[in-house]
Predicted model as a PDB file, atoms N, CA, C, CB and O in Angstrom, pLDDT in the B-factor column:
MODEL        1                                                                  
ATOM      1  N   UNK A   1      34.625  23.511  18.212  1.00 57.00           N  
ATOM      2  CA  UNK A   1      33.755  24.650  18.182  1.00 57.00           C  
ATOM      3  C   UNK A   1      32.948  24.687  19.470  1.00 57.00           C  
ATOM      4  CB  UNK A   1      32.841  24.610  16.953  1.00 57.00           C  
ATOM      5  O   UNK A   1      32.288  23.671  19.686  1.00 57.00           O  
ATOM      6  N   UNK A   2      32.862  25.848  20.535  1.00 65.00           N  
ATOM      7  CA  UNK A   2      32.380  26.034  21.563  1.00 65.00           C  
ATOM      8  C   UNK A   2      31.106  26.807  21.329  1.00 65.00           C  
ATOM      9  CB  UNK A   2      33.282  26.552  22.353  1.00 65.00           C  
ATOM     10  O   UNK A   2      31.018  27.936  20.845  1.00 65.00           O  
ATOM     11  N   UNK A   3      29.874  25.814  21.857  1.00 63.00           N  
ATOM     12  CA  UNK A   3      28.527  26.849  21.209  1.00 63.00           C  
ATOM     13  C   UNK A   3      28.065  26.926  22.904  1.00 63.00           C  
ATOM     14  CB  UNK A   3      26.959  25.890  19.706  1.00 63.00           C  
ATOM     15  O   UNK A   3      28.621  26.464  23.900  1.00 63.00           O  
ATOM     16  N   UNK A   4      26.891  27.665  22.751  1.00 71.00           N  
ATOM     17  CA  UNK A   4      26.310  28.418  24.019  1.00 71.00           C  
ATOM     18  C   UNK A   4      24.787  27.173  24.361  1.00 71.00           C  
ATOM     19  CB  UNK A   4      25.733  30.529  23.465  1.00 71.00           C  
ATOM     20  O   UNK A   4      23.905  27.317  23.515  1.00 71.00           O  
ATOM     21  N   UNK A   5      24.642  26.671  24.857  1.00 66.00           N  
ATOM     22  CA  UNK A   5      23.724  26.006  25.628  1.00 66.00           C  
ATOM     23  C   UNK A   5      23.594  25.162  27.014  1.00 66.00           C  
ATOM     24  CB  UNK A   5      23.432  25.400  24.915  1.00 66.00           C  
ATOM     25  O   UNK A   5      24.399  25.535  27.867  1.00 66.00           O  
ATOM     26  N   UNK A   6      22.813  24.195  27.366  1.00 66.00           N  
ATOM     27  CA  UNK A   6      22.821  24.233  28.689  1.00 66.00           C  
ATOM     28  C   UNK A   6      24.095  22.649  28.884  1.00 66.00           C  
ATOM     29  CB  UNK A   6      20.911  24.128  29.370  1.00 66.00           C  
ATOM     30  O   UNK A   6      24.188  21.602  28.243  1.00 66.00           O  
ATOM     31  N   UNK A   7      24.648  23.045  29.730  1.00 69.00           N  
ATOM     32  CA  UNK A   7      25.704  21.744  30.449  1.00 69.00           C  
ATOM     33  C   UNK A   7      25.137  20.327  30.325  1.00 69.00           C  
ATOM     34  CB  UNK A   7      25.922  21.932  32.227  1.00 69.00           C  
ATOM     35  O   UNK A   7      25.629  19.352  29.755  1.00 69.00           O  
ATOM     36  N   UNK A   8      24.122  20.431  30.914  1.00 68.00           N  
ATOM     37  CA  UNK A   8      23.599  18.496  30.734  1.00 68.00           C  
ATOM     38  C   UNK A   8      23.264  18.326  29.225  1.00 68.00           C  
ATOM     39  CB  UNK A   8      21.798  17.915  31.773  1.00 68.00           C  
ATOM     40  O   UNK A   8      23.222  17.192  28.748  1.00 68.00           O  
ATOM     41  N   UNK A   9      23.061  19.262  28.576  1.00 68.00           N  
ATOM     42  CA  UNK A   9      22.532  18.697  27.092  1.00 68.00           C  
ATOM     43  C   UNK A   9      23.850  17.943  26.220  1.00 68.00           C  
ATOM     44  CB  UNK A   9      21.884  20.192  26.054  1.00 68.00           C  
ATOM     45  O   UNK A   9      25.062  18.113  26.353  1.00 68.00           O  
ATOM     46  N   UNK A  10      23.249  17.244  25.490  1.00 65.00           N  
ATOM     47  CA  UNK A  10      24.352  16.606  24.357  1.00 65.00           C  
ATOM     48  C   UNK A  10      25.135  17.629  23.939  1.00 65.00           C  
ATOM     49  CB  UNK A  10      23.725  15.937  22.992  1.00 65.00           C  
ATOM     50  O   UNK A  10      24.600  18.447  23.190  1.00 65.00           O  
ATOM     51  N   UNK A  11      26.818  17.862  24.381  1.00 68.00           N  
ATOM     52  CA  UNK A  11      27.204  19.166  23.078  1.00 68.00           C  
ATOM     53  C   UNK A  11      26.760  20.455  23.313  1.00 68.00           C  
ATOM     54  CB  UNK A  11      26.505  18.924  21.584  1.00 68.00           C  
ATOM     55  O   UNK A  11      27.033  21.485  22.696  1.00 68.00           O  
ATOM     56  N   UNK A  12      25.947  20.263  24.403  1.00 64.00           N  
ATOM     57  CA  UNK A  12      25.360  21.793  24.449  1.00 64.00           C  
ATOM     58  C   UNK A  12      24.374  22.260  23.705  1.00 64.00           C  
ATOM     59  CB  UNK A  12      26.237  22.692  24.159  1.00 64.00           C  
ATOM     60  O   UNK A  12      24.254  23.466  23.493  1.00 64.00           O  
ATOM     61  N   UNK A  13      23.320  21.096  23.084  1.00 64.00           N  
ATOM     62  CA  UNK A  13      22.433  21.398  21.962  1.00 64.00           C  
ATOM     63  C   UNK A  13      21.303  22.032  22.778  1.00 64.00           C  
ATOM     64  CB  UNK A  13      21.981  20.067  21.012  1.00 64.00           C  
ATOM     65  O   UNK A  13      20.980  21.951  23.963  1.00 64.00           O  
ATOM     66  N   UNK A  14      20.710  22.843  21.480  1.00 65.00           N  
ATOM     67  CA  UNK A  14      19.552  23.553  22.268  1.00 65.00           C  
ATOM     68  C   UNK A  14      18.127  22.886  21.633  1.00 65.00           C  
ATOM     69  CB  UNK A  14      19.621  25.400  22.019  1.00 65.00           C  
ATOM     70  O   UNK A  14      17.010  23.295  21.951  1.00 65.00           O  
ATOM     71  N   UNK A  15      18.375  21.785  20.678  1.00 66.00           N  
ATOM     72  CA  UNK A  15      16.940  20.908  20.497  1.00 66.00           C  
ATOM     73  C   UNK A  15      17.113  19.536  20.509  1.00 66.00           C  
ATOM     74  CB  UNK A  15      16.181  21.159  19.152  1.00 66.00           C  
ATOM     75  O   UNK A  15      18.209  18.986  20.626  1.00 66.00           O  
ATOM     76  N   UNK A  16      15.825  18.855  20.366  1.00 64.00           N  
ATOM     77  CA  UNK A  16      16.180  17.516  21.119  1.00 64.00           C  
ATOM     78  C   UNK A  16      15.771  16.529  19.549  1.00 64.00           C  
ATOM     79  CB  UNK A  16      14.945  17.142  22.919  1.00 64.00           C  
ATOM     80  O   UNK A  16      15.050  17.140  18.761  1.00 64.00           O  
ATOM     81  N   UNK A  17      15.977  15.850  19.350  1.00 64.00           N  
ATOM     82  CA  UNK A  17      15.720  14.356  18.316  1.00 64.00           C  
ATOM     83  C   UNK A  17      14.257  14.056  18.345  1.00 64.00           C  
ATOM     84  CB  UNK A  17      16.571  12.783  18.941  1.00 64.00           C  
ATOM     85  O   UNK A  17      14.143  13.171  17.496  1.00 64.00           O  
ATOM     86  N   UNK A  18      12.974  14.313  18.885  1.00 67.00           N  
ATOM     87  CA  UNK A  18      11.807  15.026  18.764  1.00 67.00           C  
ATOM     88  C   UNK A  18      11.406  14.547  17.329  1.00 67.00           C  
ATOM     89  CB  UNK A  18      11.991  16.639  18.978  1.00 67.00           C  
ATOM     90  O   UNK A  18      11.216  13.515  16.685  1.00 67.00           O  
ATOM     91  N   UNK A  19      11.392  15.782  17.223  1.00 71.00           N  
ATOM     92  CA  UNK A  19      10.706  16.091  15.553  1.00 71.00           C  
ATOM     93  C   UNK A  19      10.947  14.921  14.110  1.00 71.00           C  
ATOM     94  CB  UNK A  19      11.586  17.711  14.960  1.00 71.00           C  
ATOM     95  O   UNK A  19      10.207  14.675  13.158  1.00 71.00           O  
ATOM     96  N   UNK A  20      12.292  14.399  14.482  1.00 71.00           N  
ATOM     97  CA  UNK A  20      12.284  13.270  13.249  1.00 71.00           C  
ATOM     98  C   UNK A  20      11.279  11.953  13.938  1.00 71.00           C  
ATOM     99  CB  UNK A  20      14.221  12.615  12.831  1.00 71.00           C  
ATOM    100  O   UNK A  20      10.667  11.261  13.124  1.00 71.00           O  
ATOM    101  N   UNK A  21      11.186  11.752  14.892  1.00 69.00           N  
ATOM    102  CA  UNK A  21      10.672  10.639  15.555  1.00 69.00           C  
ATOM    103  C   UNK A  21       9.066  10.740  15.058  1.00 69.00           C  
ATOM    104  CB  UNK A  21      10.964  10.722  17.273  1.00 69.00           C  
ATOM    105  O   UNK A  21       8.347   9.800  14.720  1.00 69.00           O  
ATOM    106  N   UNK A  22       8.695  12.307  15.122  1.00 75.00           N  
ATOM    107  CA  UNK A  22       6.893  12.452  15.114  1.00 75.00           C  
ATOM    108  C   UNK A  22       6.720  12.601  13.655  1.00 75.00           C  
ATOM    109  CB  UNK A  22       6.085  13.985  16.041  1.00 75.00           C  
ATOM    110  O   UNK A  22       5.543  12.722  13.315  1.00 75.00           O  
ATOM    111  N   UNK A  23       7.645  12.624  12.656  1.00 78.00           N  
ATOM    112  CA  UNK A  23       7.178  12.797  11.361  1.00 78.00           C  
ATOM    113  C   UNK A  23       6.683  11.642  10.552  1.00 78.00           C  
ATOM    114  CB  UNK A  23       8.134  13.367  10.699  1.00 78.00           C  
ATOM    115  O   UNK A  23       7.209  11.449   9.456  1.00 78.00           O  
ATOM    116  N   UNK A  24       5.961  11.045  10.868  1.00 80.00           N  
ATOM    117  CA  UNK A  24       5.107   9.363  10.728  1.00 80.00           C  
ATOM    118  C   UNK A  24       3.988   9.541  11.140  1.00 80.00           C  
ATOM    119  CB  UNK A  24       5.616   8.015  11.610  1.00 80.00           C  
ATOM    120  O   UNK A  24       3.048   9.301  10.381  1.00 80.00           O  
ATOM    121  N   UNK A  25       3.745  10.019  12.474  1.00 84.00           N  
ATOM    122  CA  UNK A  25       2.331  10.630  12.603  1.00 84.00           C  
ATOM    123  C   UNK A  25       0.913  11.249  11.532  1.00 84.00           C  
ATOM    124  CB  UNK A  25       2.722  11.631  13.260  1.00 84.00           C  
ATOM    125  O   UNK A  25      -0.244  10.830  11.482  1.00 84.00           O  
ATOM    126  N   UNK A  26       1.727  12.640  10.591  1.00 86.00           N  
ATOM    127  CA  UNK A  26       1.644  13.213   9.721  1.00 86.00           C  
ATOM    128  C   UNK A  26       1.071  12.161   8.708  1.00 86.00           C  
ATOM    129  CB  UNK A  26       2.779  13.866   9.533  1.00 86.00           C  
ATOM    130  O   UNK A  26      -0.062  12.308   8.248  1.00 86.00           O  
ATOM    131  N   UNK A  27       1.800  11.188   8.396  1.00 88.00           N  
ATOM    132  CA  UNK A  27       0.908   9.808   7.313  1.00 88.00           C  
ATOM    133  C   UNK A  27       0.220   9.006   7.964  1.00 88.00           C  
ATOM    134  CB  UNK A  27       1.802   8.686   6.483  1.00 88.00           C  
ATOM    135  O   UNK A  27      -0.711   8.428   7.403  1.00 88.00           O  
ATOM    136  N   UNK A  28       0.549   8.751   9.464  1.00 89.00           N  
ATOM    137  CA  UNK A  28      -0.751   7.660  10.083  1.00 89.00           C  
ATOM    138  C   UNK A  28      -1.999   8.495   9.917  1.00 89.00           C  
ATOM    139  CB  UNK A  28      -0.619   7.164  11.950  1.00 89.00           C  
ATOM    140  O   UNK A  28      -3.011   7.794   9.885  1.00 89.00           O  
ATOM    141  N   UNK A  29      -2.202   9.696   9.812  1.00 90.00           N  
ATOM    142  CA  UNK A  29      -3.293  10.784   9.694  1.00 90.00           C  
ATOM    143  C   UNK A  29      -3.624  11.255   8.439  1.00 90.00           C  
ATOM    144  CB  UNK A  29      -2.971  11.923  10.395  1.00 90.00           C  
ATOM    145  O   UNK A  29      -4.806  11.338   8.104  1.00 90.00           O  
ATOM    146  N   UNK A  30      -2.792  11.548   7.766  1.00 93.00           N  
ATOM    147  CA  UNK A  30      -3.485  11.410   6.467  1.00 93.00           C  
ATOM    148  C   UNK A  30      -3.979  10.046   5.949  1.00 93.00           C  
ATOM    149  CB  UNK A  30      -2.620  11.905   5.498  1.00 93.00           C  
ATOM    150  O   UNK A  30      -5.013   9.969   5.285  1.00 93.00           O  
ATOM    151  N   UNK A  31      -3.305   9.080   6.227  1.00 93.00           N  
ATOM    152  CA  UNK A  31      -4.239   7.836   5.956  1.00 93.00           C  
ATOM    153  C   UNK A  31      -5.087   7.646   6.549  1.00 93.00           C  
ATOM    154  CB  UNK A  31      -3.851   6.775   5.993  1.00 93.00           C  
ATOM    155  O   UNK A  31      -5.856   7.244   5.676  1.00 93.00           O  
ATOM    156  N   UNK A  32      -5.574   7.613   7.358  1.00 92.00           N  
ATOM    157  CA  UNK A  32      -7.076   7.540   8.262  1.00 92.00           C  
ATOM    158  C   UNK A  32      -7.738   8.654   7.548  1.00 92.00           C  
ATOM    159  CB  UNK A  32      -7.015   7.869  10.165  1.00 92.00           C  
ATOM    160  O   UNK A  32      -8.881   8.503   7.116  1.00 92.00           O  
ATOM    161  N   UNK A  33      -7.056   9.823   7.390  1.00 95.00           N  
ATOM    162  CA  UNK A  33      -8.564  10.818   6.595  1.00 95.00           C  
ATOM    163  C   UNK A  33      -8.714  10.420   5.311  1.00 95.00           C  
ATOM    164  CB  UNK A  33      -8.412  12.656   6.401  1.00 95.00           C  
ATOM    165  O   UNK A  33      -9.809  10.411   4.748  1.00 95.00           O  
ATOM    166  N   UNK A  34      -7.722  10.099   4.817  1.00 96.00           N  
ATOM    167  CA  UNK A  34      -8.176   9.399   3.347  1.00 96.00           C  
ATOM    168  C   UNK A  34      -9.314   8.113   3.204  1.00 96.00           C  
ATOM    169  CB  UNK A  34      -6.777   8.761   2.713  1.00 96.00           C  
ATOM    170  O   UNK A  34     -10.161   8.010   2.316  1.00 96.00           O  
ATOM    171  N   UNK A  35      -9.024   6.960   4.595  1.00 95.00           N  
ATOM    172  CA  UNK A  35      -9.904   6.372   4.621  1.00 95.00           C  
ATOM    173  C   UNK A  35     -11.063   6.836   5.016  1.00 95.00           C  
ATOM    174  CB  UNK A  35      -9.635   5.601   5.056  1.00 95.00           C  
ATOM    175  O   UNK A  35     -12.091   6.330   4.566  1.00 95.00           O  
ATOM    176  N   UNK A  36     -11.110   7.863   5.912  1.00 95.00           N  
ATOM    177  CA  UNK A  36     -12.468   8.146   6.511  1.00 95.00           C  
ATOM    178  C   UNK A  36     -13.371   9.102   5.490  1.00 95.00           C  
ATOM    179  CB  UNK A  36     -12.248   8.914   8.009  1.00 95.00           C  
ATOM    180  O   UNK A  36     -14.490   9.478   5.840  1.00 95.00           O  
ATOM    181  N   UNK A  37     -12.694   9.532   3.959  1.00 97.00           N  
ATOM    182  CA  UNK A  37     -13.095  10.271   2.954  1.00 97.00           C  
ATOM    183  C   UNK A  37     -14.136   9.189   1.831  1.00 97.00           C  
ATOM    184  CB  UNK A  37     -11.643  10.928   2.290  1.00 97.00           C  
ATOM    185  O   UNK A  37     -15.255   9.276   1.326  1.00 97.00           O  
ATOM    186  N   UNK A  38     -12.940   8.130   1.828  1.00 96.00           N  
ATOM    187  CA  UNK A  38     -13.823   7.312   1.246  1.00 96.00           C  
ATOM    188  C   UNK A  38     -14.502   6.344   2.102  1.00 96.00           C  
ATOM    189  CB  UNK A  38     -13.220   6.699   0.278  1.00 96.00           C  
ATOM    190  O   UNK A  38     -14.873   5.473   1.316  1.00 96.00           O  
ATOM    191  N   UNK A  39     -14.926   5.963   3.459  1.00 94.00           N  
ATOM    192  CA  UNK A  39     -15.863   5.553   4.242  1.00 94.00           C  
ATOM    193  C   UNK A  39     -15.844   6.379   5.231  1.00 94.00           C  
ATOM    194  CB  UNK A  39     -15.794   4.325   4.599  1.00 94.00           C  
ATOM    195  O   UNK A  39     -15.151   6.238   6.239  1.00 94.00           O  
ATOM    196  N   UNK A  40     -16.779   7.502   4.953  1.00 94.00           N  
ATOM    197  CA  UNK A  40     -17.529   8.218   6.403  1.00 94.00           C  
ATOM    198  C   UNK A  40     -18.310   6.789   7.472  1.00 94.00           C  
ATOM    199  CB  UNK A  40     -19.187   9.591   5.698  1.00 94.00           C  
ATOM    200  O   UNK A  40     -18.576   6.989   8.657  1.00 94.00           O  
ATOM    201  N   UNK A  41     -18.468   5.981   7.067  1.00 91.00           N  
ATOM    202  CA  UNK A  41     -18.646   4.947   8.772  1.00 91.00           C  
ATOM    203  C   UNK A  41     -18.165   4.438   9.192  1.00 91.00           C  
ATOM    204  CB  UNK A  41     -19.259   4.114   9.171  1.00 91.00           C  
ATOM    205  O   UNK A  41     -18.527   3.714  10.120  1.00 91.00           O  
ATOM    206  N   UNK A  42     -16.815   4.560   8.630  1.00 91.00           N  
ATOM    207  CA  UNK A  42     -15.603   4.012   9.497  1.00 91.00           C  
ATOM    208  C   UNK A  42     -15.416   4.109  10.502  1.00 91.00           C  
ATOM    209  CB  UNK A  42     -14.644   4.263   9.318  1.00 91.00           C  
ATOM    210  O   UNK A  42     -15.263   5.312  10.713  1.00 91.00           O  
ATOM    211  N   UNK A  43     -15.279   3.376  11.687  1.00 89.00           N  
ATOM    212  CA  UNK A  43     -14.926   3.645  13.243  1.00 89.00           C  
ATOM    213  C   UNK A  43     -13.382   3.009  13.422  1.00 89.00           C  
ATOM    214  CB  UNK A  43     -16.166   2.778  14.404  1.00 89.00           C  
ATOM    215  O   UNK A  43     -13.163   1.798  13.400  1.00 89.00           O  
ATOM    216  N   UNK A  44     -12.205   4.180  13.627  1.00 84.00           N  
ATOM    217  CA  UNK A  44     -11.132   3.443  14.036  1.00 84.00           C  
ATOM    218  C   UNK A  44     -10.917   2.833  15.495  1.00 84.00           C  
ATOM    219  CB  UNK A  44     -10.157   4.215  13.770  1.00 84.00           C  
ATOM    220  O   UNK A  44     -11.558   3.078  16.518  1.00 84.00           O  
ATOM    221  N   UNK A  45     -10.378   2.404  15.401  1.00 82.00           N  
ATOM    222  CA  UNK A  45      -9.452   2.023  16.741  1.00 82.00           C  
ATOM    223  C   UNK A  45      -7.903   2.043  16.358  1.00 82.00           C  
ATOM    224  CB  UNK A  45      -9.833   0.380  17.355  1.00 82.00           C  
ATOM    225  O   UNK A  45      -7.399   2.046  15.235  1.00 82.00           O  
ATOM    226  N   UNK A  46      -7.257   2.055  17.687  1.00 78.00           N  
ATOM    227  CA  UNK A  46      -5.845   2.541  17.684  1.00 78.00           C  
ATOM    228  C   UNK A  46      -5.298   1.326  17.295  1.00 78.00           C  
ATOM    229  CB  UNK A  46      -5.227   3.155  19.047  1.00 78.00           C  
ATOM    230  O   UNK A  46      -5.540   0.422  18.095  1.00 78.00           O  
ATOM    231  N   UNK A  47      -4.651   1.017  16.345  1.00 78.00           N  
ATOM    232  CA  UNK A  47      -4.215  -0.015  15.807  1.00 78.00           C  
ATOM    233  C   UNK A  47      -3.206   0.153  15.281  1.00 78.00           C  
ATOM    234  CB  UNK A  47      -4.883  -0.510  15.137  1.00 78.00           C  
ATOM    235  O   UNK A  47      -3.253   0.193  14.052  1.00 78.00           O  
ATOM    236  N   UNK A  48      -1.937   0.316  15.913  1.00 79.00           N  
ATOM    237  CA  UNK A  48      -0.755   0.650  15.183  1.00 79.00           C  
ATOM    238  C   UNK A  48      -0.097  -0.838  15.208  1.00 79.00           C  
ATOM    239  CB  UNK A  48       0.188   1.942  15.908  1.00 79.00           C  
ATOM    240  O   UNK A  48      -0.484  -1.822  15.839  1.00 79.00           O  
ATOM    241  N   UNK A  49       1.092  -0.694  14.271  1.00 86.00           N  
ATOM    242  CA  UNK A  49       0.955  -0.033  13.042  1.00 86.00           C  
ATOM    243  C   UNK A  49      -0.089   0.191  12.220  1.00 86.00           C  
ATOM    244  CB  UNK A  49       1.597  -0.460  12.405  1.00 86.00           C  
ATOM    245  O   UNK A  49      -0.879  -0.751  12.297  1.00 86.00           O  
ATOM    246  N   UNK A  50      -0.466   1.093  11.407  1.00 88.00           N  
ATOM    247  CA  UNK A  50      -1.418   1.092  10.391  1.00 88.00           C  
ATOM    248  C   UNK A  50      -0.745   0.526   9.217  1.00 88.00           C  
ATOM    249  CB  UNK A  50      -1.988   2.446  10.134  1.00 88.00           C  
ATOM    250  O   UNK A  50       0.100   1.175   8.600  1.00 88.00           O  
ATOM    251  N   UNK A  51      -1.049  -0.512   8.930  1.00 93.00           N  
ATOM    252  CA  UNK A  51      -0.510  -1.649   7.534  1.00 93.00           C  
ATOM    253  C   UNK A  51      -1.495  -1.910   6.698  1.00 93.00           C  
ATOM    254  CB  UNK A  51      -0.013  -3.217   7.928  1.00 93.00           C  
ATOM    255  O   UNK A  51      -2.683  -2.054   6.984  1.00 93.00           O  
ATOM    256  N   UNK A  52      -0.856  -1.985   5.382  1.00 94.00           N  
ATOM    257  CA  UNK A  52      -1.573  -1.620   4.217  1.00 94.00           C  
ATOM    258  C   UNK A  52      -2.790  -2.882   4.073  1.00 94.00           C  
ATOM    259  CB  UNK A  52      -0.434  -1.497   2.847  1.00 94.00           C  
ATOM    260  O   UNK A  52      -3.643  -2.762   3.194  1.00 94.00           O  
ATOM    261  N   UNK A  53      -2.799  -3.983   4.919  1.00 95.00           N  
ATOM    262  CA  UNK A  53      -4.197  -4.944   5.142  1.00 95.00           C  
ATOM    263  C   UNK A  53      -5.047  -4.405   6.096  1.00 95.00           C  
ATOM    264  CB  UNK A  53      -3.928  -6.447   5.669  1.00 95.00           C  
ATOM    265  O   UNK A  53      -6.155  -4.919   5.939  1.00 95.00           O  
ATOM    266  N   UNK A  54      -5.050  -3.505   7.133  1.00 93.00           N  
ATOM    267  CA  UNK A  54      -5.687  -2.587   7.845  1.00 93.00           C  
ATOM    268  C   UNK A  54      -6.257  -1.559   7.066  1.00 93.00           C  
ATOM    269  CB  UNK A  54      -4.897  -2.095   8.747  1.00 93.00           C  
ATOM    270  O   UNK A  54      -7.379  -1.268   7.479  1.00 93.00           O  
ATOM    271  N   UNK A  55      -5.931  -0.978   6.200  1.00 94.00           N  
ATOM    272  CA  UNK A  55      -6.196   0.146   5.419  1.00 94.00           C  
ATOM    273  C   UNK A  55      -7.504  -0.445   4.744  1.00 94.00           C  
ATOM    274  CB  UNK A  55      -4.927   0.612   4.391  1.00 94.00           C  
ATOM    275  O   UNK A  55      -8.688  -0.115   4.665  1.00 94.00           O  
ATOM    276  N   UNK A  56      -6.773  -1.394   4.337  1.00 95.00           N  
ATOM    277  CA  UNK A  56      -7.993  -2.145   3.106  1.00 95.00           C  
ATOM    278  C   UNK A  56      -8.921  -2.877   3.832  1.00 95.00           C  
ATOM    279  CB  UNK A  56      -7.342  -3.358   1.899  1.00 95.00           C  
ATOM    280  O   UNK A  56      -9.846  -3.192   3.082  1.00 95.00           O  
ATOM    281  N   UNK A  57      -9.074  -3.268   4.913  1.00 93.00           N  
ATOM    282  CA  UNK A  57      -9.868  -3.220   5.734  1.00 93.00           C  
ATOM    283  C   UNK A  57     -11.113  -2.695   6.497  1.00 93.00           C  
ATOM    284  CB  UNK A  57      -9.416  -3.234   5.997  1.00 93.00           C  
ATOM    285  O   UNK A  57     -12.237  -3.124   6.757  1.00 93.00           O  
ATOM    286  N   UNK A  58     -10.363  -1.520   6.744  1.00 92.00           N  
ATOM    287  CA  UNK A  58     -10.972  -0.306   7.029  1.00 92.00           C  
ATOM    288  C   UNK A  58     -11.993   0.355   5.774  1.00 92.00           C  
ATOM    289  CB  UNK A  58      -9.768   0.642   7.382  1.00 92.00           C  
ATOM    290  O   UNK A  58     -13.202   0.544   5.914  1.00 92.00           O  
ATOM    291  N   UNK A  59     -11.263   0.628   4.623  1.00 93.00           N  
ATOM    292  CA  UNK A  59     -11.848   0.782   3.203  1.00 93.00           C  
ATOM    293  C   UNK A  59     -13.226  -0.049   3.319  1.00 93.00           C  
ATOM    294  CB  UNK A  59     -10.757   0.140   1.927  1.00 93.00           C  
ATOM    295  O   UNK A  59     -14.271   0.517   3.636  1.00 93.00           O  
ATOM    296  N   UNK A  60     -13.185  -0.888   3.150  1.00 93.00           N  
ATOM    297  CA  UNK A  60     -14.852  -1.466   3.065  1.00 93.00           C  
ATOM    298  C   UNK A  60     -15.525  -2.189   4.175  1.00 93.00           C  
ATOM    299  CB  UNK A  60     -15.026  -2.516   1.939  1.00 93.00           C  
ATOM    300  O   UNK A  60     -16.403  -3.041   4.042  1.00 93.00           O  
ATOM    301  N   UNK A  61     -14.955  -1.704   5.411  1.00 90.00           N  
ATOM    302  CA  UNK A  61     -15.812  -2.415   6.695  1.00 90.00           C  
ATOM    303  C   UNK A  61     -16.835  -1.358   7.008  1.00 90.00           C  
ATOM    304  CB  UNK A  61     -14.825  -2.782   8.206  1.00 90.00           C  
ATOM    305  O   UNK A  61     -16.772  -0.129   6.975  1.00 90.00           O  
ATOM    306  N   UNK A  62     -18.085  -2.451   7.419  1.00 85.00           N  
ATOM    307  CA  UNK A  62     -19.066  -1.889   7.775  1.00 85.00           C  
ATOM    308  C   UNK A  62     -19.426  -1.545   9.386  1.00 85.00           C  
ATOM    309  CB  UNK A  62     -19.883  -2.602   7.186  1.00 85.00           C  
ATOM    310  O   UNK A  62     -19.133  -2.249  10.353  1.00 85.00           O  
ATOM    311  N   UNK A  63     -20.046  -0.439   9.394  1.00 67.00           N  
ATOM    312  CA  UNK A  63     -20.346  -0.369  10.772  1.00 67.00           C  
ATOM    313  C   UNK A  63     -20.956  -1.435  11.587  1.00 67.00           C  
ATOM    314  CB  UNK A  63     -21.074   0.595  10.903  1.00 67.00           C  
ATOM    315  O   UNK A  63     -21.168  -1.251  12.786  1.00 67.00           O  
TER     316      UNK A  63                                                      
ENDMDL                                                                          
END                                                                             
């Protein structure tokens, strides 16, 4: 099957593998607002992974 897109792309695709990669984001963020719902003094830092002993962590640390 001959489709219409640009020469260097894979196949001629017109989107890129993107979007499955960033759909993890979406829960690293809802988990931080969930934590930051139940502790407004939470201060994150970038701590990836976010793992479920971080979470609980976060949950009752004090400023």
């Amino acid at each position: 099957m001959d489709t219409e897109g640009h020469e260097l792309a894979i196949k001629k695709s017109k989107a890129v593998g993107e979007p499955p990669l960033m759909y993890g984001i979406g829960a690293y963020f809802a988990i931080r607002d969930a934590v930051k719902a139940f502790n407004p003094n939470v201060e994150f830092a970038v701590n990836a992974p976010y793992t479920p002993e971080k979470v609980l962590m976060d949950l009752y640390k004090k400023s």
